[in-house]
N, C-alpha and C positions, 0 to 999 in steps of 0.2 A: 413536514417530513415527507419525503419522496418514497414513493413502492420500492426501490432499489435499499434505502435504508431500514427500511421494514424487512424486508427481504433476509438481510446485513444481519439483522440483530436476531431474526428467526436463526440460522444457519449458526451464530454462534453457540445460541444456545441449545439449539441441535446436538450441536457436534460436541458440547464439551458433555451434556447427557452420553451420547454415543461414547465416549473415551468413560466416564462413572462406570454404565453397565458392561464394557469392557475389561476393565481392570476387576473389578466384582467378581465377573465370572470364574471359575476353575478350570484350569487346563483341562479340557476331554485327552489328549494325542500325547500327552507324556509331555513332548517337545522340549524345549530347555528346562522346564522343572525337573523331570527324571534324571538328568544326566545331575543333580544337587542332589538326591537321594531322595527326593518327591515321588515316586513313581510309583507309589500302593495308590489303590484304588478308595479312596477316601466319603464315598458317597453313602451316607447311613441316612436311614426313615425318609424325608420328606425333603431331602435334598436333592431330588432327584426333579419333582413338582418345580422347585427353586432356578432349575438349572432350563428347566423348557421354557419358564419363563423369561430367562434372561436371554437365552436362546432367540425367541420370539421378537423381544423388544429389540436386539440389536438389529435385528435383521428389518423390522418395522423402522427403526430410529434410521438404519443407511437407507432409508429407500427412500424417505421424508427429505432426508440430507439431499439426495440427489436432484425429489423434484424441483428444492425449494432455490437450490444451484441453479439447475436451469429455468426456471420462472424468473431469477435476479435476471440472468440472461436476456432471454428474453422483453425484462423492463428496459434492462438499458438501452436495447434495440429499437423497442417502441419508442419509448419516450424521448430520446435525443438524438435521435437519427436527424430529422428534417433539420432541427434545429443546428445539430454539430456541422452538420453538410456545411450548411452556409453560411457558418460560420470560417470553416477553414476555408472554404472557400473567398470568404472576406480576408483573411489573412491569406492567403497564398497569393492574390492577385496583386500584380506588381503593375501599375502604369507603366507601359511601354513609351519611352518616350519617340515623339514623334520629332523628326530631324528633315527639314527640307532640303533636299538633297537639288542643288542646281551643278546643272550641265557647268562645266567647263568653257570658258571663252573661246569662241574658234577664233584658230587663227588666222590673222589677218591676210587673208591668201589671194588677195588682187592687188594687182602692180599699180603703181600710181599712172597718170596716163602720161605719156612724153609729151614735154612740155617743147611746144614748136621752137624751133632754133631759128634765132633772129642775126638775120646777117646783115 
């Protein structure tokens, strides 16, 4: 298993955490719930504890998210660079074919010699 799949499977399971304590949490700002008739202030005793917490972790979970994006980055850059190089470079390189190009025949541009006349 490659650091890039490790990577893969980290972020998944990052992110669907990140989207759980997401949805969990209670709208602080009203926002679309108010305007459904949500808009009382609903935080009684130890709900409050509940909320810094959930606060904390998402804010923890995207920052984890981020590093662990750019460390796949990162892998793939290490890891398969040399190797992708020249590789396309294997496939890109086309044999030129080579054509021996000759001159042209000159022409034949001297006169024959006069042949003596015999009388």
């Amino acid at each position: 298993m490659s650091t890039f799949s490790i990577f893969l499977v980290l972020i998944v399971i990052v992110a669907f955490l990140l989207v759980v304590v997401i949805m969990v949490q209670n709208p602080k700002g009203g926002g679309l719930s108010s305007s459904f008739g949500g808009g009382g202030n609903q935080q009684i005793g130890g709900v409050q504890k509940t909320t810094n917490f959930l606060d904390k972790s998402t804010w923890t979970l995207a920052t984890i998210l981020l590093v662990l994006i750019l460390l796949a980055n990162v892998s793939i850059m290490d890891g398969n660079t040399a190797t992708q190089e020249s590789r396309i470079m294997k496939e890109n390189t086309v044999p030129v074919p080579t054509k021996t190009i000759t001159p042209p025949a000159a022409p034949n541009t001297s006169t024959p010699a006069a042949e003596p006349e015999s009388k």
